[in-house]
PDB file of N, CA, C and O in Angstrom:
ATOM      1  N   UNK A   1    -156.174  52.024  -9.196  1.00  0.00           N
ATOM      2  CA  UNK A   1    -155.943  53.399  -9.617  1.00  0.00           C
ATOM      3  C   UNK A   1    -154.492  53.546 -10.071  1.00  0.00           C
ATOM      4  O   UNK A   1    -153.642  52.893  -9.465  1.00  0.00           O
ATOM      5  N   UNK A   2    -154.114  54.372 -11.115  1.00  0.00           N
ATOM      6  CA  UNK A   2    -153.015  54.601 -11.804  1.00  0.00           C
ATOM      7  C   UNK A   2    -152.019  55.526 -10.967  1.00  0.00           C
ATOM      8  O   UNK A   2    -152.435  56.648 -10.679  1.00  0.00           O
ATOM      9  N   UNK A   3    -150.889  55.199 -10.601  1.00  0.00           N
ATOM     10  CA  UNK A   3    -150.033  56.481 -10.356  1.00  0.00           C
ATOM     11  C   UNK A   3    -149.605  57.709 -10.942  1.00  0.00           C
ATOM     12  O   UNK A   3    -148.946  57.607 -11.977  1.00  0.00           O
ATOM     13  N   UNK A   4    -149.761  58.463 -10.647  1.00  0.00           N
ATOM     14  CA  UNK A   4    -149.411  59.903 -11.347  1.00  0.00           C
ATOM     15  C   UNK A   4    -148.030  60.409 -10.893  1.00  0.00           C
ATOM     16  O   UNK A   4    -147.821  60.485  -9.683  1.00  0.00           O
ATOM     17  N   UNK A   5    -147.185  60.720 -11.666  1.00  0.00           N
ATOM     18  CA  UNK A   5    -145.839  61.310 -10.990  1.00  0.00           C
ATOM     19  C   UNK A   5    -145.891  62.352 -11.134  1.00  0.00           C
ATOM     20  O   UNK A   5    -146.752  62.687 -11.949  1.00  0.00           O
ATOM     21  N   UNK A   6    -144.893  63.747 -10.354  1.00  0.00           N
ATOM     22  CA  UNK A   6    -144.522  64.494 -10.380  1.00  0.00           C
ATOM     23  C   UNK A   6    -143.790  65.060 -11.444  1.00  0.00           C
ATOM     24  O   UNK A   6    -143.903  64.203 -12.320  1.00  0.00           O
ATOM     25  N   UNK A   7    -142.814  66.374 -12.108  1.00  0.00           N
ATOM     26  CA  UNK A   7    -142.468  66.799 -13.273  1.00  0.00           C
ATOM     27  C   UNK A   7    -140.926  66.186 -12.425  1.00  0.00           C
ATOM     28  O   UNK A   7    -140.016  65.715 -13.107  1.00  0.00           O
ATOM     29  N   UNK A   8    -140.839  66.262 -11.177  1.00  0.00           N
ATOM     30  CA  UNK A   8    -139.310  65.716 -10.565  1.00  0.00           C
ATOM     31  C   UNK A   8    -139.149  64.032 -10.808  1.00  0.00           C
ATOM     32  O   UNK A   8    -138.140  63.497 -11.267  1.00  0.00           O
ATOM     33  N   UNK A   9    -140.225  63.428 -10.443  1.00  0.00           N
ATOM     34  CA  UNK A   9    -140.228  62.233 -10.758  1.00  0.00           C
ATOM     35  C   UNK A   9    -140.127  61.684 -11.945  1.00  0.00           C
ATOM     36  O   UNK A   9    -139.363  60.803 -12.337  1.00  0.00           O
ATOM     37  N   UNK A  10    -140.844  62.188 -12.419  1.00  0.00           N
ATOM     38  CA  UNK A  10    -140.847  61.883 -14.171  1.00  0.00           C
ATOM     39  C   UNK A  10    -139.027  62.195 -14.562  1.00  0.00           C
ATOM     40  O   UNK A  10    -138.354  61.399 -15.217  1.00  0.00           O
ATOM     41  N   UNK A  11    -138.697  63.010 -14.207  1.00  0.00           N
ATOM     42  CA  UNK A  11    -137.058  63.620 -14.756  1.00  0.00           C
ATOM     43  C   UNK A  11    -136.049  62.540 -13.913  1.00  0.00           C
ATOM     44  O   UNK A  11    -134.883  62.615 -14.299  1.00  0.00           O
ATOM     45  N   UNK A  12    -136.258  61.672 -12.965  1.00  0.00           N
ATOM     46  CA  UNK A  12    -135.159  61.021 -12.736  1.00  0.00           C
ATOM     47  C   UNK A  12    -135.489  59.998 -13.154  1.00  0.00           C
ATOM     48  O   UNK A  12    -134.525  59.234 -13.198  1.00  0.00           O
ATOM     49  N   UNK A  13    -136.927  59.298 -13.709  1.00  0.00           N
ATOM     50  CA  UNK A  13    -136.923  58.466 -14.409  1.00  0.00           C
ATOM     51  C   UNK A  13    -136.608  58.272 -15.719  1.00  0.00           C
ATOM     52  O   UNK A  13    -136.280  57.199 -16.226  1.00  0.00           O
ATOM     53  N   UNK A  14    -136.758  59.769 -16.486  1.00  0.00           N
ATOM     54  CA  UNK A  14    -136.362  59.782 -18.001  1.00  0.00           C
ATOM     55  C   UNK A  14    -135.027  60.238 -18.186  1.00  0.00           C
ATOM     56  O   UNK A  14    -134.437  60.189 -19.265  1.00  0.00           O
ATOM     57  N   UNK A  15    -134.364  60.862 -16.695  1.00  0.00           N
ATOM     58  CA  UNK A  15    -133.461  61.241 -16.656  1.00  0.00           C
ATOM     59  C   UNK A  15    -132.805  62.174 -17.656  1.00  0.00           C
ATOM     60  O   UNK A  15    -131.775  62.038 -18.316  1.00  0.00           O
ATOM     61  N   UNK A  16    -133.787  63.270 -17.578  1.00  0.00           N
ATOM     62  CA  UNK A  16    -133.714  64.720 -18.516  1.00  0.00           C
ATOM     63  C   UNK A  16    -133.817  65.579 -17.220  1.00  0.00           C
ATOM     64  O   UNK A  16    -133.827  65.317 -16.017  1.00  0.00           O
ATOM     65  N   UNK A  17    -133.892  66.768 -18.003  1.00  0.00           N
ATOM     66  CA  UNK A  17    -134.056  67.731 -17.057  1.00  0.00           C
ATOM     67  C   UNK A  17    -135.059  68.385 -16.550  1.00  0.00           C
ATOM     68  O   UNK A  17    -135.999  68.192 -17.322  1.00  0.00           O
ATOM     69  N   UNK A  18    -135.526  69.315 -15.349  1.00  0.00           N
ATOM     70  CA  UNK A  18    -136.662  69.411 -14.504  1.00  0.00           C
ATOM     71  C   UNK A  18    -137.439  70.380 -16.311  1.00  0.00           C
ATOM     72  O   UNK A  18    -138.540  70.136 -16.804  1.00  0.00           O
ATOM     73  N   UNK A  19    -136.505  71.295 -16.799  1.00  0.00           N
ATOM     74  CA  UNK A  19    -136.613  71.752 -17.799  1.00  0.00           C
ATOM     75  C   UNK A  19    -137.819  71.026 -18.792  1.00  0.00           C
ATOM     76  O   UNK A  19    -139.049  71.014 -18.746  1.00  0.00           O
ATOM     77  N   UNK A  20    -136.682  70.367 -19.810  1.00  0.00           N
ATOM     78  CA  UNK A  20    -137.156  69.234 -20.937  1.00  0.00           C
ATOM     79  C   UNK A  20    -137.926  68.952 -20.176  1.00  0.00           C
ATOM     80  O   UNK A  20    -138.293  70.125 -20.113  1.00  0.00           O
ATOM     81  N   UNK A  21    -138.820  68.277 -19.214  1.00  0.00           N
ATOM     82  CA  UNK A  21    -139.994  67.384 -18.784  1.00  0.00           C
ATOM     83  C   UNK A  21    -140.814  68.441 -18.586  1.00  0.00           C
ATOM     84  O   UNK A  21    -141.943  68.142 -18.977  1.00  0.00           O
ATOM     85  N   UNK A  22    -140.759  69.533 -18.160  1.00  0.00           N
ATOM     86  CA  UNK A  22    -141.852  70.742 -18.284  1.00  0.00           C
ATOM     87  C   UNK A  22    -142.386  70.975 -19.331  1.00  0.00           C
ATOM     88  O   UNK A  22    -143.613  70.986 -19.427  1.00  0.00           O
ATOM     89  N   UNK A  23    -141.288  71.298 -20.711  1.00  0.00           N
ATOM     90  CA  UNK A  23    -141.011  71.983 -21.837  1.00  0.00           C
ATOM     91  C   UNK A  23    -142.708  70.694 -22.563  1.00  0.00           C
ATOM     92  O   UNK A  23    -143.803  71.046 -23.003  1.00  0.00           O
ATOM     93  N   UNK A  24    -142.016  69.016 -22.322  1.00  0.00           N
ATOM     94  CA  UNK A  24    -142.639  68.541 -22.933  1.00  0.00           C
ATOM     95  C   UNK A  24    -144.088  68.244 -22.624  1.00  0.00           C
ATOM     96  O   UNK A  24    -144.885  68.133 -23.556  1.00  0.00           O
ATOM     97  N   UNK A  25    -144.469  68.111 -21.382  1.00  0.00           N
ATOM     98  CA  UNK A  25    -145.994  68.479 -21.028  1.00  0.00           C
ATOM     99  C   UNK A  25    -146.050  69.448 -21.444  1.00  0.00           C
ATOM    100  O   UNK A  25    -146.313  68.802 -22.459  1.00  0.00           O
ATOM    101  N   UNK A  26    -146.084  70.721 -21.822  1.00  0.00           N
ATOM    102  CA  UNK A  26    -146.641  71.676 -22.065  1.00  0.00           C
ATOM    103  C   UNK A  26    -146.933  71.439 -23.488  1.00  0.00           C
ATOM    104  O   UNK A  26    -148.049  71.699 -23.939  1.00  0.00           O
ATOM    105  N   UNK A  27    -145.892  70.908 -24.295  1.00  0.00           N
ATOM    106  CA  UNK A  27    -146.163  71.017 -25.824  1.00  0.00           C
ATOM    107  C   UNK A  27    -146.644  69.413 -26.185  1.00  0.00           C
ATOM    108  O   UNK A  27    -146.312  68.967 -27.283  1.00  0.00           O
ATOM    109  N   UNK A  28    -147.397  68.587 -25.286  1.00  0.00           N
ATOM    110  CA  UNK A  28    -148.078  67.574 -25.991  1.00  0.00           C
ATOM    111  C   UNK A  28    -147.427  66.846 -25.814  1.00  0.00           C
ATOM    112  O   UNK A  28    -147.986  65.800 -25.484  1.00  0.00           O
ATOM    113  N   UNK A  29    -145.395  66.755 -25.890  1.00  0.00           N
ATOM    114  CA  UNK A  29    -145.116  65.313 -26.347  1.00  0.00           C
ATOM    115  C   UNK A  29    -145.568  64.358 -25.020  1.00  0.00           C
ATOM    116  O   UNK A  29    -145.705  63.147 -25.198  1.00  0.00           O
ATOM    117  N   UNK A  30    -145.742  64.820 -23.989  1.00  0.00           N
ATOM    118  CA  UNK A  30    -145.392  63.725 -22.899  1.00  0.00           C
ATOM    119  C   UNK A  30    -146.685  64.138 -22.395  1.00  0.00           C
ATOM    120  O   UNK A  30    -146.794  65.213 -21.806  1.00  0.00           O
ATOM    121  N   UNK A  31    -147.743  63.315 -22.593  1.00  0.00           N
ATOM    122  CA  UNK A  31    -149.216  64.047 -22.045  1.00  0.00           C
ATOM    123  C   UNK A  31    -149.535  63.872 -20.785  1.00  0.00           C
ATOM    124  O   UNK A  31    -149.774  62.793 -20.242  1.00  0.00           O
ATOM    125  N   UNK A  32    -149.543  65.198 -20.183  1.00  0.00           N
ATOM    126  CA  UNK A  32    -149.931  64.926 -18.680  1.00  0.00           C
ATOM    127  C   UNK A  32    -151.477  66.076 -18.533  1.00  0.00           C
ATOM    128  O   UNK A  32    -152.129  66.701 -19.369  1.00  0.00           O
ATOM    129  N   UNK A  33    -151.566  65.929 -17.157  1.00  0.00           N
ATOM    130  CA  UNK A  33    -152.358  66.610 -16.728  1.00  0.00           C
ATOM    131  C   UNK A  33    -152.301  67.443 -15.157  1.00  0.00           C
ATOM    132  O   UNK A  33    -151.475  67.262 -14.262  1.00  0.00           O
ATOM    133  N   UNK A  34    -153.400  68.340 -15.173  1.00  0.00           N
ATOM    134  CA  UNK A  34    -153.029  69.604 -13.858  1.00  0.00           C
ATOM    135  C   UNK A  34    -153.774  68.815 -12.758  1.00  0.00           C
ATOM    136  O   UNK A  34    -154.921  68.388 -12.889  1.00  0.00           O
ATOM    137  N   UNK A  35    -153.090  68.685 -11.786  1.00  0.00           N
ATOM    138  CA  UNK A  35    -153.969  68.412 -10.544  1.00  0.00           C
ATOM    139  C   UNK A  35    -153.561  69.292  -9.075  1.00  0.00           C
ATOM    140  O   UNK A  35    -152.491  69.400  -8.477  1.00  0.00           O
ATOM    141  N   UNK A  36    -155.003  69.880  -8.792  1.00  0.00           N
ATOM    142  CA  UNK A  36    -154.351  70.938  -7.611  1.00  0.00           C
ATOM    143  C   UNK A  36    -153.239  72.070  -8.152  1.00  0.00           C
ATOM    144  O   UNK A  36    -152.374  72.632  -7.480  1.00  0.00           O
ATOM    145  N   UNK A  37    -153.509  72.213  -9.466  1.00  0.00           N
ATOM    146  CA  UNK A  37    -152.648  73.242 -10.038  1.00  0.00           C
ATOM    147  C   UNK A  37    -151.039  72.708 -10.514  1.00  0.00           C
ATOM    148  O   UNK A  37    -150.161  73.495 -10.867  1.00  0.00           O
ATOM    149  N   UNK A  38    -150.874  71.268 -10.443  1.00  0.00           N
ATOM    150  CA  UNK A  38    -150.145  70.821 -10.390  1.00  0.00           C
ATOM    151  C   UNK A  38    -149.265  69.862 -11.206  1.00  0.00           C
ATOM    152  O   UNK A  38    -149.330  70.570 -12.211  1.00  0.00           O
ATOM    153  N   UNK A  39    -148.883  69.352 -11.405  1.00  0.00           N
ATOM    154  CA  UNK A  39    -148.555  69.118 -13.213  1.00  0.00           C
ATOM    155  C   UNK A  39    -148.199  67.675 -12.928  1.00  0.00           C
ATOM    156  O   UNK A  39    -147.096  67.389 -12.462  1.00  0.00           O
ATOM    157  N   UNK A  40    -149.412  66.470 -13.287  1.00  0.00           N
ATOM    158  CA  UNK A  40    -148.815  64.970 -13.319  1.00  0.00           C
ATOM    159  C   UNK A  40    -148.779  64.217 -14.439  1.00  0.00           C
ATOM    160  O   UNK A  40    -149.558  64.603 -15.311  1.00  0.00           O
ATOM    161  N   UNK A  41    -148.172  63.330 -14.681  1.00  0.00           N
ATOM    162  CA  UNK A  41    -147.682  62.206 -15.603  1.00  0.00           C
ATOM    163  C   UNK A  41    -148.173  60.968 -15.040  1.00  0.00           C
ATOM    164  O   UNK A  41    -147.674  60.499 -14.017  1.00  0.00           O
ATOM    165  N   UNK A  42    -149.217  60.365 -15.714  1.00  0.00           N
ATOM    166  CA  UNK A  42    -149.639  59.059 -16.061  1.00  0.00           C
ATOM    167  C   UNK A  42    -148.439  58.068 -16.091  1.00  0.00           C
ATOM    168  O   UNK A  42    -147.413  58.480 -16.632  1.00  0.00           O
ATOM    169  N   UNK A  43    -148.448  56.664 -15.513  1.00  0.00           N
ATOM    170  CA  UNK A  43    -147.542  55.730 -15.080  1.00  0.00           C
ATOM    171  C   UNK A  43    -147.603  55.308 -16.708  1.00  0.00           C
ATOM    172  O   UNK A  43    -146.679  55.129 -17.501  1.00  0.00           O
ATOM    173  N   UNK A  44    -148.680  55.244 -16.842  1.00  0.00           N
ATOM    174  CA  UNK A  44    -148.915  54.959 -18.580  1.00  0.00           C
ATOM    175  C   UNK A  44    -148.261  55.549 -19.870  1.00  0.00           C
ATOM    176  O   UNK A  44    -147.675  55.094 -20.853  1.00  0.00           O
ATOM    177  N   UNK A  45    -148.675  56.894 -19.360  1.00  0.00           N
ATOM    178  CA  UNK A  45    -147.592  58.264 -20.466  1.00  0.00           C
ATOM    179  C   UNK A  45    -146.346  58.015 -20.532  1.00  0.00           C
ATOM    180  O   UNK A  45    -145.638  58.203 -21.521  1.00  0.00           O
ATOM    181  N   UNK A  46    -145.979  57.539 -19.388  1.00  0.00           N
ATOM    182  CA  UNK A  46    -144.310  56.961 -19.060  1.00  0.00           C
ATOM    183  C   UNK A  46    -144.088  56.239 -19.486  1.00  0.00           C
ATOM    184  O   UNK A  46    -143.127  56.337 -20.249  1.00  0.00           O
ATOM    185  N   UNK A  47    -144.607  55.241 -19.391  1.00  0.00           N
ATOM    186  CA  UNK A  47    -144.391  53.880 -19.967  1.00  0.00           C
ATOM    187  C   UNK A  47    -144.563  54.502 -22.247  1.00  0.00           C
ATOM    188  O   UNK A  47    -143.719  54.783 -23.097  1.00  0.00           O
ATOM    189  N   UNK A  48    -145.568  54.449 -22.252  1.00  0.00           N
ATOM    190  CA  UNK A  48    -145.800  55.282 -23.928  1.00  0.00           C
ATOM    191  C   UNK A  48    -144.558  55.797 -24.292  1.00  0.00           C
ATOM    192  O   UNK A  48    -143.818  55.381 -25.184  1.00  0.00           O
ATOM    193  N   UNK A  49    -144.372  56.812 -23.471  1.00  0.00           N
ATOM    194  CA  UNK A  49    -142.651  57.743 -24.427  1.00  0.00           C
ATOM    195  C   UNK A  49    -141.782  57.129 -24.243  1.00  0.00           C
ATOM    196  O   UNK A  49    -140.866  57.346 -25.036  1.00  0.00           O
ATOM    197  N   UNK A  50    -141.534  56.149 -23.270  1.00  0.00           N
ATOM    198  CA  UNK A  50    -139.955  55.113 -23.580  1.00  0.00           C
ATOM    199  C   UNK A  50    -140.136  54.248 -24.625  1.00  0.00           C
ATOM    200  O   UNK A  50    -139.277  54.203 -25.506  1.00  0.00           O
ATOM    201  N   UNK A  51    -141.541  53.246 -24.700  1.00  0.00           N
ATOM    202  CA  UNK A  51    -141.278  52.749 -25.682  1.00  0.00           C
ATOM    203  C   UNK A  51    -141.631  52.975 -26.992  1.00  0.00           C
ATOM    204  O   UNK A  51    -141.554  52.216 -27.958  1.00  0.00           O
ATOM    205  N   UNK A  52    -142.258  54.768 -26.864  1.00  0.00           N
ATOM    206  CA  UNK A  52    -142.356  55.138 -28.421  1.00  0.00           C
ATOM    207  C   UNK A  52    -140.880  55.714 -29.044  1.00  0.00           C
ATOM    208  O   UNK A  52    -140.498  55.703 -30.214  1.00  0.00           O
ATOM    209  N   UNK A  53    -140.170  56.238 -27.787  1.00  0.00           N
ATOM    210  CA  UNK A  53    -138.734  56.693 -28.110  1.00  0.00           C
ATOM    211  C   UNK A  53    -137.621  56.724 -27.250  1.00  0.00           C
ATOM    212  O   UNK A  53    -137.068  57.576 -26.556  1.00  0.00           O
ATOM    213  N   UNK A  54    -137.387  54.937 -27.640  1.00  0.00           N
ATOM    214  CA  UNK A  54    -136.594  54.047 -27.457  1.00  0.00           C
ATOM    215  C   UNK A  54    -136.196  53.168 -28.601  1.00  0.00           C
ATOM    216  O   UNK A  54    -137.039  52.450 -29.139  1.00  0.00           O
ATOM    217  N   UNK A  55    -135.140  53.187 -28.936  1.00  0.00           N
ATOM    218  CA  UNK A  55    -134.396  51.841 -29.624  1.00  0.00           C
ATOM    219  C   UNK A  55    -133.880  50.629 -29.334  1.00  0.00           C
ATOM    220  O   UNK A  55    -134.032  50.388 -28.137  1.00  0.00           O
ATOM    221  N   UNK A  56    -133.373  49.823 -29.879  1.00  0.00           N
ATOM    222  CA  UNK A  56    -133.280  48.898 -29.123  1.00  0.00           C
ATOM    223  C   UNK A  56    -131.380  48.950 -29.276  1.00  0.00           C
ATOM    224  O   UNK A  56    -130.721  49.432 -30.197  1.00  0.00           O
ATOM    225  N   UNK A  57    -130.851  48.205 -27.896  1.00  0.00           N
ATOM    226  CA  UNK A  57    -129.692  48.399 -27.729  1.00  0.00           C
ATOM    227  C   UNK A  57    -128.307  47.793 -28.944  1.00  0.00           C
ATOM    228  O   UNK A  57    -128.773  47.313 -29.978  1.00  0.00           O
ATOM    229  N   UNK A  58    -127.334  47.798 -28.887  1.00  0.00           N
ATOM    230  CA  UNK A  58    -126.075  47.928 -30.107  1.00  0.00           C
ATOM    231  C   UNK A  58    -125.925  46.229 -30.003  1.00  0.00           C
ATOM    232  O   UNK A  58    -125.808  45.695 -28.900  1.00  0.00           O
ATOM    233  N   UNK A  59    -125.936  45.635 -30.951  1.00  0.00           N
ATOM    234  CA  UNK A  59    -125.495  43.771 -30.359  1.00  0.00           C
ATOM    235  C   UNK A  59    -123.892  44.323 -31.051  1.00  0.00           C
ATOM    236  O   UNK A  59    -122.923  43.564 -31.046  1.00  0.00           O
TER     237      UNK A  59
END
């Protein structure tokens, strides 16, 4: 079974704000879902938005 994070968890991993990680489940970019009224992120979704928007580092 997949882990689901929290909108807090998700924000110290993307390291944005409790804000921006709300803002973006709500509008699609970061697709999550309600559980228990409750707002989770797929270990997967996570994984998806870093490496859809991510670059790669300066040589």
């Amino acid at each position: 079974m997949e882990r689901l994070f929290t909108i807090k968890e998700a924000m110290v991993i993307l390291q944005l704000s409790y804000t921006t990680v709300y803002a973006m489940c709500n509008n699609g970019t970061l697709p999550s879902c309600k559980v228990g009224g409750s707002i989770r992120i797929s270990q997967e979704s996570l994984r998806n938005f870093i490496s859809n928007n991510t670059s790669g580092g300066q040589q």
